[in-house]
N, C-alpha and C positions, 0 to 999 in steps of 0.2 A: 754414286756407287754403281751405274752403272755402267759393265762393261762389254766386252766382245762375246762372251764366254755364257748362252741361252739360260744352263741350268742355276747359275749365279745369280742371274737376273729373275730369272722364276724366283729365289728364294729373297730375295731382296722385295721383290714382291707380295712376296706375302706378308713378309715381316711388316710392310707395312700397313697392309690391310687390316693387320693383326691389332698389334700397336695403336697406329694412331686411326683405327677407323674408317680405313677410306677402303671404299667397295668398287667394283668396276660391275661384270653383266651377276655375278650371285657371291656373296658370301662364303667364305671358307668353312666348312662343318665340321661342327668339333666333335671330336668322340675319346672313348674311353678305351682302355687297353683291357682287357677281360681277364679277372680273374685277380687271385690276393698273392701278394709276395714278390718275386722276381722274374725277369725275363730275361732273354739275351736278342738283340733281332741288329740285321746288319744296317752299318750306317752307310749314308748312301755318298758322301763324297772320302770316307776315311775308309772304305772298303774292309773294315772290321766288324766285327760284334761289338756291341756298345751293351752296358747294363740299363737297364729300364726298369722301374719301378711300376709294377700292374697297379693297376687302378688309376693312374694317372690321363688328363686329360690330353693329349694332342690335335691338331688341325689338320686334315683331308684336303691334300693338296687336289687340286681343280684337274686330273691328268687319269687318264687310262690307265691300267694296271700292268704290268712289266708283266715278259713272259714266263716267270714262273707267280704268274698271278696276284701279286702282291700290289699293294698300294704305299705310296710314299706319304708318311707322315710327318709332318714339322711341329716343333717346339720351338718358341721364341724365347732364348733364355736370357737372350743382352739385346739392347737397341742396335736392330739390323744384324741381328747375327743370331745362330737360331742351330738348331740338332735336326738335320733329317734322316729320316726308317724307312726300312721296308717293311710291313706288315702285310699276312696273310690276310684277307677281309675275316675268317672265322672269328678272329683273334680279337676283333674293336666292334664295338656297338657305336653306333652315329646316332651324337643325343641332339641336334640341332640341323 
């Protein structure tokens, strides 16, 4: 699955980390989306708004924050294939 394409590779990355357990220098941190009900936050390769269900858990991708602030999060919904966000840091608490 790897191919020419970095940010591809990042998320294939993780998906494994995620999945089957394998770690490299730390851990992926999971955290939660704050608050009850619904959300809207943009997806990072469909360049829409995506619905998100608050309270749910996502994974803290290993990467600096975009310049309006935000951090990318992933959900691994199928083997190797996975939903990334941008979240505000306000927005998720990090429980790991």
């Amino acid at each position: 699955m790897i191919t020419e394409y970095k940010p591809i590779n990042d998320l294939f990355t993780a998906t494994c980390r995620v999945i089957m357990g394998l770690r490299d220098k730390k851990p992926l941190d999971l955290v939660i989306i704050k608050g009850k009900g619904s959300a809207y936050y943009m997806s990072h390769y469909d360049k829409k708004l995506v619905h998100i269900k608050k309270g749910s858990s996502w994974y803290i991708l290993n990467e600096p924050p975009n310049e309006k602030g935000e951090y990318r999060l992933f959900y691994p919904s199928k083997l190797f294939f996975g939903q990334a966000i941008w979240v505000p840091r306000e927005h998720f608490t990090i429980i790991q």
